[in-house]
C-alpha positions in Angstrom: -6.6 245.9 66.6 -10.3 246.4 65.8 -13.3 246.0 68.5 -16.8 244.4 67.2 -18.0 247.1 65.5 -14.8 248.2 64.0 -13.6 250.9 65.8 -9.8 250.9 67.0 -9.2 249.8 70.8 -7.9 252.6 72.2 -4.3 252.3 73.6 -4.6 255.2 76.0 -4.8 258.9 75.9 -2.3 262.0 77.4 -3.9 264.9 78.6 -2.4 268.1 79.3 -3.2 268.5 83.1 -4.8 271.7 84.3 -2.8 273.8 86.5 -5.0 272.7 89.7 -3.9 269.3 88.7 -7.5 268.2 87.7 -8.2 265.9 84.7 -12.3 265.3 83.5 -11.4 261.6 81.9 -13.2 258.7 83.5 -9.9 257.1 82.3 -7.1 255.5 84.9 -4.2 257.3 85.5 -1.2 255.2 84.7 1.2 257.6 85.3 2.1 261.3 84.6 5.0 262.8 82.2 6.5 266.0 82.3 8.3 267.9 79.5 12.0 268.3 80.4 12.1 271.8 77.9 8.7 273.3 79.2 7.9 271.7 82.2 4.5 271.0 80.7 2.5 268.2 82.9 0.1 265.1 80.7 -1.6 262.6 82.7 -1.1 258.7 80.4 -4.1 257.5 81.0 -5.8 254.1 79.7 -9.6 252.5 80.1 -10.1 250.4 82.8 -10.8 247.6 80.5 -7.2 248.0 79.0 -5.2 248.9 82.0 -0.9 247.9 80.9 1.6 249.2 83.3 3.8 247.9 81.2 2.6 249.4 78.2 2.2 252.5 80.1 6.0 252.3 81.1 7.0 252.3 77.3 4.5 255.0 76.4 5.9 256.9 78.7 9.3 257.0 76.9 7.7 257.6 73.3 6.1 260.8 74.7 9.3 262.3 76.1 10.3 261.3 72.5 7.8 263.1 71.3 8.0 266.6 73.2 11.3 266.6 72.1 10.4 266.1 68.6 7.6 269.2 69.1 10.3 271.4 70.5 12.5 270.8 68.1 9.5 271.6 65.1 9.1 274.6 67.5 5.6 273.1 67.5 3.3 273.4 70.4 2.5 269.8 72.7 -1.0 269.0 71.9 -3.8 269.2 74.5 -4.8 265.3 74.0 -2.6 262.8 72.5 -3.6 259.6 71.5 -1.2 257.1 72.6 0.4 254.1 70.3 0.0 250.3 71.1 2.3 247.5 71.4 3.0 247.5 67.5 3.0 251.0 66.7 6.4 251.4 69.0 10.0 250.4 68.1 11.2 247.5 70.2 13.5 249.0 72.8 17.1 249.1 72.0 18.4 245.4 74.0 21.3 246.4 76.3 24.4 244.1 75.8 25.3 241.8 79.0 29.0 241.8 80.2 
């Protein structure tokens, strides 16, 4: 999706938090993730504008993905990650009723 003067909306950003816990974006918090091989701590955040818990929720789960991916690339997280929309992630697997 394109804004007015053609620049992408953003769909949020992760930030590697600080070790004081302290983050300089002006950006909301939706939630934080934590890396289950390193223990490394990002803050999700999106604009206030563009606030999605939902989104966030999903997002989330594709950056877990991701530092799994890194670790297994034995590549290092990134300090800022740009975070995917609505169309950019797979549907989520549909669980089977009984």
């Amino acid at each position: 999706m394109l804004s007015g003067g053609n620049q992408p909306i953003s769909n949020g950003t992760a930030r590697r938090l600080r070790r004081n816990g302290e983050s300089a974006s002006h950006d909301i918090v939706m939630t934080t993730v934590v890396c289950e091989e390193c223990g490394e701590r990002f803050a999700l955040a999106h604009r206030p504008a563009f606030q999605d818990a939902g989104m966030a929720e999903r997002q989330a789960v594709w950056l877990k993905d991701t530092f799994v991916w890194d670790h297994i690339q034995e590549q290092k997280h990134s300090g800022s990650i740009r975070l995917p929309g609505w169309s950019e992630m797979k549907a989520a697997p549909q669980v089977a009723s009984i």
